[in-house]
MIKEPA-417858 format. One line per 10 residues: number of its first residue (from 1); their letters; for each residue x, y, z of C-alpha. Coordinates in nm, 4 decimals, padded with zeros to 6 digits. Example, Ala and Ser with C-alpha at 12.3 -4.5 7.8 and 13.67 -1.06 7.14 Angstrom:
// MIKEPA-417858
1 = as = 01.2300,-00.4500,00.7800  01.3670,-00.1060,00.7140 $
This chain:
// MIKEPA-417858
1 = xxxxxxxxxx = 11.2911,07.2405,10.8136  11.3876,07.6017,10.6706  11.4249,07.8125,10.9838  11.4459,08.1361,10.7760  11.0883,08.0866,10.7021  10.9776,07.9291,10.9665  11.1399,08.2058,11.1727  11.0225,08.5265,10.9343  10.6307,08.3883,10.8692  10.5662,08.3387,11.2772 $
11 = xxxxxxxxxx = 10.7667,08.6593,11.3336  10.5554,08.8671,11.0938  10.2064,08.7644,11.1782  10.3609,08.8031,11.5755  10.3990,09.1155,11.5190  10.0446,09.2093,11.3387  09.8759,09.0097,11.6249  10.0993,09.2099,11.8562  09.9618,09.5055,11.6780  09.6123,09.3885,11.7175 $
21 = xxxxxxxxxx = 09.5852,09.3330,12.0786  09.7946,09.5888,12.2046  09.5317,09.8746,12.1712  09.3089,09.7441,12.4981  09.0038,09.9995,12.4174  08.9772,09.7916,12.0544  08.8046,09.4466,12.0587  09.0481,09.1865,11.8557  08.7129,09.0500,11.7389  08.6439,09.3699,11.5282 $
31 = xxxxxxxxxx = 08.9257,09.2125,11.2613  08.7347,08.9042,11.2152  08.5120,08.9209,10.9572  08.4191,08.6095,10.7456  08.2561,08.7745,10.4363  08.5895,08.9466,10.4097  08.8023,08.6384,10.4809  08.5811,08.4605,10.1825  08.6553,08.7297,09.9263  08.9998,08.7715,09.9657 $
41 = xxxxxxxxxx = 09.1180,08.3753,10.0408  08.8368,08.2043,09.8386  08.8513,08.4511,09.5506  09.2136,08.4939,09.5037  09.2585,08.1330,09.4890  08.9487,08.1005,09.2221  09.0985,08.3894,09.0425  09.3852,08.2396,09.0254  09.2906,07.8788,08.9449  09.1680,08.0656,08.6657 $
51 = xxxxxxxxxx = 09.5323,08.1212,08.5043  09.6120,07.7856,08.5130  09.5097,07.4857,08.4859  09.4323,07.2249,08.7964  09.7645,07.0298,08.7494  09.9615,07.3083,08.7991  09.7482,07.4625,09.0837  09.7782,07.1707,09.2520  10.1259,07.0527,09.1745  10.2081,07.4362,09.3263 $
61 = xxxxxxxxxx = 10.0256,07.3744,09.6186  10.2298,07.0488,09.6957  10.5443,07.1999,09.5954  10.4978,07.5272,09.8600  10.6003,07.2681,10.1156  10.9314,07.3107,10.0225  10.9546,07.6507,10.1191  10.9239,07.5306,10.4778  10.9519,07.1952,10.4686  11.3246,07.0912,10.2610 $
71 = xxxxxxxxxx = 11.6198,06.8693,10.3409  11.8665,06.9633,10.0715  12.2807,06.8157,10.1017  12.5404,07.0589,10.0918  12.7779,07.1490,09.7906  13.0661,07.0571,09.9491  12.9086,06.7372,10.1117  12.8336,06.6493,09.6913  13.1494,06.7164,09.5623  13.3222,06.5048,09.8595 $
81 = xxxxxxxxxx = 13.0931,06.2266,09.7737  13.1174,06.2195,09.3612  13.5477,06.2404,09.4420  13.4987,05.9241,09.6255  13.2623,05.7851,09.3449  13.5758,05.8510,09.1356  13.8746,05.7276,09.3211  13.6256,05.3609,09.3543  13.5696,05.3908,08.9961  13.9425,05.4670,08.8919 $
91 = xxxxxxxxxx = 14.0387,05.1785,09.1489  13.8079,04.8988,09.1139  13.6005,04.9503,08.7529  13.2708,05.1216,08.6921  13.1136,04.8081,08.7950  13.1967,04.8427,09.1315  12.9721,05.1443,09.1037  12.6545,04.8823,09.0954  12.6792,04.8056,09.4860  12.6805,05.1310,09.6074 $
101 = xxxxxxxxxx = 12.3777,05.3162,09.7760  12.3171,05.6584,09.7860  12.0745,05.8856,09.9557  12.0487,06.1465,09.6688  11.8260,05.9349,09.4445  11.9367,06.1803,09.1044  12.3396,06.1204,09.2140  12.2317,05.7393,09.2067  12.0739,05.6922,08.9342  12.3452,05.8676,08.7541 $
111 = xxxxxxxxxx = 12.5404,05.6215,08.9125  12.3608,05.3562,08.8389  12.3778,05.4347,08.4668  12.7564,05.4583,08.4995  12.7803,05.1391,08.5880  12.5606,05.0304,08.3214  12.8233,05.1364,08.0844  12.5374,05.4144,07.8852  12.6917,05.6570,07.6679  12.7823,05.9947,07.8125 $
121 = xxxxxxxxxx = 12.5579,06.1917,07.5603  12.2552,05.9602,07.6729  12.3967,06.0412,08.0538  12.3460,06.3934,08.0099  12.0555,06.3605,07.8224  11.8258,06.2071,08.0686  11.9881,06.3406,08.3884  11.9440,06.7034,08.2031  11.5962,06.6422,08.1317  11.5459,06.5010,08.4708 $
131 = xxxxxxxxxx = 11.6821,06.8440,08.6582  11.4563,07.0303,08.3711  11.1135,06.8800,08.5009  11.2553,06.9194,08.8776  11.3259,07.3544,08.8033  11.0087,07.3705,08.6033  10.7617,07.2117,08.9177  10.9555,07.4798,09.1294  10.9310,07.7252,08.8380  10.5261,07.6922,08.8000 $
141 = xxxxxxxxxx = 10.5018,07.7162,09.1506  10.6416,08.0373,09.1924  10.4217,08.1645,08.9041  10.1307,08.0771,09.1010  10.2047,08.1906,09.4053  10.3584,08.5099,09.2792  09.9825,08.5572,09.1111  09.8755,08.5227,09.4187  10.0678,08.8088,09.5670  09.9358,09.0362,09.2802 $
151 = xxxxxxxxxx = 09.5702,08.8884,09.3071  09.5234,08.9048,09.6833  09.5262,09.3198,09.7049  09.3342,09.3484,09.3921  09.0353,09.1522,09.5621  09.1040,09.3315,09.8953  09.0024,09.6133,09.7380  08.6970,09.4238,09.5445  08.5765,09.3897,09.9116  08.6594,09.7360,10.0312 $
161 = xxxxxxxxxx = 08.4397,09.8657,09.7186  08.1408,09.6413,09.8116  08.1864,09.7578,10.1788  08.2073,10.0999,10.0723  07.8874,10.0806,09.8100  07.7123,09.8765,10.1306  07.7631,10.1863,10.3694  07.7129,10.4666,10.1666  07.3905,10.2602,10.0976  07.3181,10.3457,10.5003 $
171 = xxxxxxxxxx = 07.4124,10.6932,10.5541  07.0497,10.7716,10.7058  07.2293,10.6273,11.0271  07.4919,10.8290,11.1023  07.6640,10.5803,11.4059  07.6584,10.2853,11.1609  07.8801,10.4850,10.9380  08.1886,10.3971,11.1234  08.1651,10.0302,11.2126  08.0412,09.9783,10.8335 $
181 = xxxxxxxxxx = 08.3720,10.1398,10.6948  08.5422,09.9350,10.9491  08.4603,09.6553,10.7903  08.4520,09.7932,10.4508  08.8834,09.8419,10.4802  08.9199,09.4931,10.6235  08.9521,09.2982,10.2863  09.2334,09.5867,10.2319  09.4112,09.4672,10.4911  09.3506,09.0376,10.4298 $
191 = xxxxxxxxxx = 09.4804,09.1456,10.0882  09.7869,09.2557,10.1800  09.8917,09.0254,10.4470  09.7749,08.7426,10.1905  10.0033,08.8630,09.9743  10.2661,09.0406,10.1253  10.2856,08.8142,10.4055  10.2747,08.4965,10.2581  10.2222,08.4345,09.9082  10.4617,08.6487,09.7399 $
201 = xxxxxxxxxx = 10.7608,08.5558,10.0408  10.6559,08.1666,09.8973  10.7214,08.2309,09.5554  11.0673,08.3899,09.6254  11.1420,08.1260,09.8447  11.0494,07.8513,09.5587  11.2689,08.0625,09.2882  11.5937,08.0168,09.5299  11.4804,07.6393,09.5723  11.5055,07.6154,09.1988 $
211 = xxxxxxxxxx = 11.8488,07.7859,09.1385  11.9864,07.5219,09.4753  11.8642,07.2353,09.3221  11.9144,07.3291,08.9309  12.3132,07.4174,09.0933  12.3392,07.0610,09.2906  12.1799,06.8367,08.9874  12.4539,07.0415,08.7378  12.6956,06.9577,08.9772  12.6064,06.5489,08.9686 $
221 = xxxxxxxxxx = 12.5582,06.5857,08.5741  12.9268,06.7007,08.5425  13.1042,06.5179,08.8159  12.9418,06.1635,08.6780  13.0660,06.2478,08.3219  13.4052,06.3711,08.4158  13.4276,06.0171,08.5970  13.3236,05.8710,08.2651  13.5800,06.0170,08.0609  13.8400,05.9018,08.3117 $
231 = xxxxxxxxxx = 13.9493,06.1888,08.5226  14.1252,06.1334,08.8370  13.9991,06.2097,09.1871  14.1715,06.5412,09.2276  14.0923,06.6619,08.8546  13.6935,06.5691,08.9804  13.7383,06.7569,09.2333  13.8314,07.0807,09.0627  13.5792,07.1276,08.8198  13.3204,07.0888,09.0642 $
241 = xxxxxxxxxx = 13.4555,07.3503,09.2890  13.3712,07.6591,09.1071  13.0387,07.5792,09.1815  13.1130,07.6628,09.5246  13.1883,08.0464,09.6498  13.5526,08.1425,09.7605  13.4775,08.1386,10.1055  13.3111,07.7800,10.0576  13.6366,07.6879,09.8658  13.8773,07.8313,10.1317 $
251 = xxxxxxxxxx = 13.6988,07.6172,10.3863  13.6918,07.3018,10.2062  14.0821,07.3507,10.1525  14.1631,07.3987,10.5114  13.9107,07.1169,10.6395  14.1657,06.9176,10.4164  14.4547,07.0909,10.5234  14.3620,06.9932,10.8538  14.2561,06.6137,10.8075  14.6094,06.5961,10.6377 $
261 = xxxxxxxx = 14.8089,06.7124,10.9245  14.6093,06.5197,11.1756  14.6829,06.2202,10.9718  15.0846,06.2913,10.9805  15.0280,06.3325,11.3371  14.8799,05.9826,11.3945  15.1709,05.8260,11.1794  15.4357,05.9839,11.3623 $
């Protein structure tokens, strides 16, 4: 679970809510209307349905889940497990690569190939095209929801022009006048918190999944080839570091710093 969005999507509509019910002469039930709700929610997703086709609408509406909804491993976590992939390989043989089981399904079946004995080139070939299709689904995703954010206010305002066309229609009632333009400004408002408060926050959210996982599936694509081509555990290790930042580097060396010492300890 992503508590950031978690977190920021119950905090936001909180606080509108909050908004809503704190004025006690104001009925909460005057910012209900379904007409409104139709135009802006219904149309913006016909709209844009419209844009693209039904595959990607509904591959994006599977994929939002990971906004909220994503168990992703650590950099450092990776990197500690492909230098122990490579001190069994430089050990024991790539075969003994074929009896271990992984929880990251792309690190294993780069494994997997490894052990196989596949060329490098037709490693990085399929485990490139592999991470391709995985940043694209997050890619069209973001397009659609980021359409959404720009679609949502334009029909908000569709509705507020039919609301407006719908009282001006009425002005031989002077006290209908109000309540009608009311009404008329609440697709204004759906529009906005459609977009602004959920759709275009989603399609961020969705980019930043794609750089994560395009950074952890480049980091499995070179640590399984570097163990191809032979290179020792600590050698491994340092090319897949500059993936991580210098404070995530500085932290990994004194975790190890640490485990050292407390090994010298024990053996003393």
């Amino acid at each position: 679970m992503d508590l950031a969005s978690l977190i920021g999507i119950l905090a936001a509509f909180g606080i509108v809510f909050f908004a809503v019910l704190s004025d006690g002469n104001t009925s909460p039930m005057v910012f209900l209307n379904v007409p409104s709700i139709l135009i802006v929610i219904v149309g913006s997703f016909a709209v844009v349905m419209m844009k693209f086709n039904l595959s990607q609408f509904i591959g994006a509406i599977k994929v939002a889940s990971k906004a909220f909804i994503f168990k992703q491993q650590p950099a450092e976590e990776l990197i500690q497990k492909i230098v122990e992939i490579s001190q069994i390989a430089k050990k024991e043989g790539m075969l003994a690569l074929d009896e271990m089981e992984l929880e990251n399904k792309f690190l294993s079946q780069g494994v997997q190939m490894l052990a196989d004995g596949y060329q490098p080139e037709v490693i990085r070939e399929v485990l490139t095209k592999d991470m391709q299709m995985t940043v694209n689904r997050h890619k069209w995703g973001a397009k659609v929801f980021k359409s959404l954010g720009d679609i949502a206010p334009a029909m908000g305002m569709i509705g507020t022009l039919i609301g407006l066309v719908q009282m001006l229609s009425n002005m031989a009632d002077p006290q209908s006048i109000g309540p009608a333009m009311a009404v008329a400004l609440l697709t204004t408002l759906y529009g906005a918190m459609l977009a602004n408060m959920f759709a275009l926050p989603v399609a961020d959210k969705l980019e930043l999944r794609k750089v994560e996982e395009g950074c952890l599936k480049s980091i499995c694509i070179d640590g399984l080839l570097a163990i191809q081509e032979g290179h020792g555990a600590r050698v491994v290790e340092g090319l897949l570091k500059v993936y991580l930042s210098p404070k995530q580097r500085d932290a990994s060396a004194n975790e190890k710093d640490g485990a050292k010492l407390e090994e010298v300890a024990k053996a003393a």
